[in-house]
C-alpha positions in Angstrom: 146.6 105.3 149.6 147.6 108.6 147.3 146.4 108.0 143.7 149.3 108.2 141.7 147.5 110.3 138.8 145.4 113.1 140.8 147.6 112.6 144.5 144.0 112.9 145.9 144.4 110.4 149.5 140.2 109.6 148.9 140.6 106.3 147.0 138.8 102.4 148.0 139.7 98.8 146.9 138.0 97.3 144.4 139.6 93.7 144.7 141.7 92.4 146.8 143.6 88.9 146.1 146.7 86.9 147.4 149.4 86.5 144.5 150.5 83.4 143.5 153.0 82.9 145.3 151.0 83.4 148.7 153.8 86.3 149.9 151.6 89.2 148.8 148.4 90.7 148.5 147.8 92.5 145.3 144.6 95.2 145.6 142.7 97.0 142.5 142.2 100.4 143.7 140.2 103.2 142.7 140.3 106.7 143.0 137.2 108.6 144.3 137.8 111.8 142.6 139.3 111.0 139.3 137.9 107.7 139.1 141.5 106.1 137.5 142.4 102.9 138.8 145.8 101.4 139.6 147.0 98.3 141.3 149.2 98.2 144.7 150.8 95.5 146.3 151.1 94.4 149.9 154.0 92.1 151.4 155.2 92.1 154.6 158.2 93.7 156.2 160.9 90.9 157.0 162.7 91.8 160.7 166.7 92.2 159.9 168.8 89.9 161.5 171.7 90.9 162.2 175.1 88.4 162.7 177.4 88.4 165.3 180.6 88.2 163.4 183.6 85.5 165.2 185.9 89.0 165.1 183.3 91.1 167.1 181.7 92.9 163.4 178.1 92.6 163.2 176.2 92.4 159.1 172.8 91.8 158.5 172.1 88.6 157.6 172.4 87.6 154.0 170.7 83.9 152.8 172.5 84.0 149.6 175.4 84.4 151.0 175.0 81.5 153.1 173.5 79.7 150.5 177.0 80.3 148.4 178.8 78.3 150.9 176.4 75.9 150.7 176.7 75.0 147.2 180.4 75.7 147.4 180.8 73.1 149.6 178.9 70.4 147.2 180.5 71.2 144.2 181.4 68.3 141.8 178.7 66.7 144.0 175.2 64.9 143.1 173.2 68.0 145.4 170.6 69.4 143.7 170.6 72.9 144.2 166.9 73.4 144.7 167.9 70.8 148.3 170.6 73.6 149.3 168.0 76.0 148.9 165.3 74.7 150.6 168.0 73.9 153.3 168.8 77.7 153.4 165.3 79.1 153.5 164.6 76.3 156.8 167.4 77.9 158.6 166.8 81.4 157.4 163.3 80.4 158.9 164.6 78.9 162.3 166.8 81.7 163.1 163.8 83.9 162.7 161.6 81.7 164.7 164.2 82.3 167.6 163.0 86.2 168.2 166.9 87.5 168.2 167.8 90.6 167.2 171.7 89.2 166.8 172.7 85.8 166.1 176.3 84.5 166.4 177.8 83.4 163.0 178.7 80.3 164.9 175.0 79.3 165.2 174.5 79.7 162.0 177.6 77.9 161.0 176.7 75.2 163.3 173.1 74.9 161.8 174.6 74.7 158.2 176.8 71.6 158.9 173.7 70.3 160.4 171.7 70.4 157.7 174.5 69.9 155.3 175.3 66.0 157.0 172.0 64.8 156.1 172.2 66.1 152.7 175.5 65.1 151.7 178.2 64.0 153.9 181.4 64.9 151.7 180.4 68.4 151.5 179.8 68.5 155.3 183.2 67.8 155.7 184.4 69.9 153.1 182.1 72.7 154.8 183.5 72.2 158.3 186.7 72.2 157.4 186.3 75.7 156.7 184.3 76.8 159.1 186.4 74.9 161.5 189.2 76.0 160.2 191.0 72.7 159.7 194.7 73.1 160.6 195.8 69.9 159.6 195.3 66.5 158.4 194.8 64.9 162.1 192.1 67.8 162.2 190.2 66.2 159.2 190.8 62.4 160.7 189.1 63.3 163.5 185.9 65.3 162.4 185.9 61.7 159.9 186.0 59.5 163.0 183.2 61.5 164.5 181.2 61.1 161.2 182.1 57.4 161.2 181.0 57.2 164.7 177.7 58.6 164.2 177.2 56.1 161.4 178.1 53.1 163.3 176.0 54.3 166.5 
């Protein structure tokens, strides 16, 4: 590591701890030839995911984004936030865990209404309508019966 006052590459740790929030390692260094210290981080390097778009365009993967149509979807709803984001970061965390390089927007959609019919089943709907692309009312009936079904069964 370059000290940042002398540029002289001869410098040693001195401490070495995780930060609180476990997603870094912050490290005391010291510079053998000017003897200054200074403090570096260390976090890992997230892999980019990149989505598969339904017209053929590919974007990296953004969890706010998704997240958005999350909480877009519960509005004037009791959701906490803090469940939409947890739901995010466990599919942000599955679609990593599948070692792809590109993911089809569909999957993700698909794993969205999942997670969004166990939290709250009105914004499911409202969510799959969407993503579905609802046409018309026997469209919404239907994805309702299938709901109602899975209730019942």
């Amino acid at each position: 590591m370059r000290c940042p006052y002398c540029s002289s590459m001869d410098t040693r740790v001195s401490d070495s701890r995780p930060t609180h929030d476990g997603d870094s390692v912050r490290r005391r260094r010291e510079c053998n030839h000017c003897g200054a210290r200074f403090t570096t981080y260390e976090i890992y390097e997230k892999r980019s995911l990149i989505v598969l778009k339904r017209d053929g365009n590919r974007e990296v993967f953004n969890r706010t984004k998704m997240l958005g149509g999350m909480i877009k979807s519960c509005e004037k709803r009791p959701v906490p936030v803090v469940t939409l984001e947890k739901a995010a970061e466990e599919i942000e965390s599955e679609l990593l865990t599948l070692n792809k390089k590109e993911i089809r927007s569909t999957e993700i959609g698909e794993r969205v209404m999942h997670k969004l019919q166990a939290i709250d089943q009105v914004a499911y709907v409202r969510f799959a309508s969407v993503y579905r692309d609802f046409k018309d009312v026997d469209s919404f009936y239907e994805e309702l019966q299938k709901l109602r079904d899975q209730q019942d069964g």
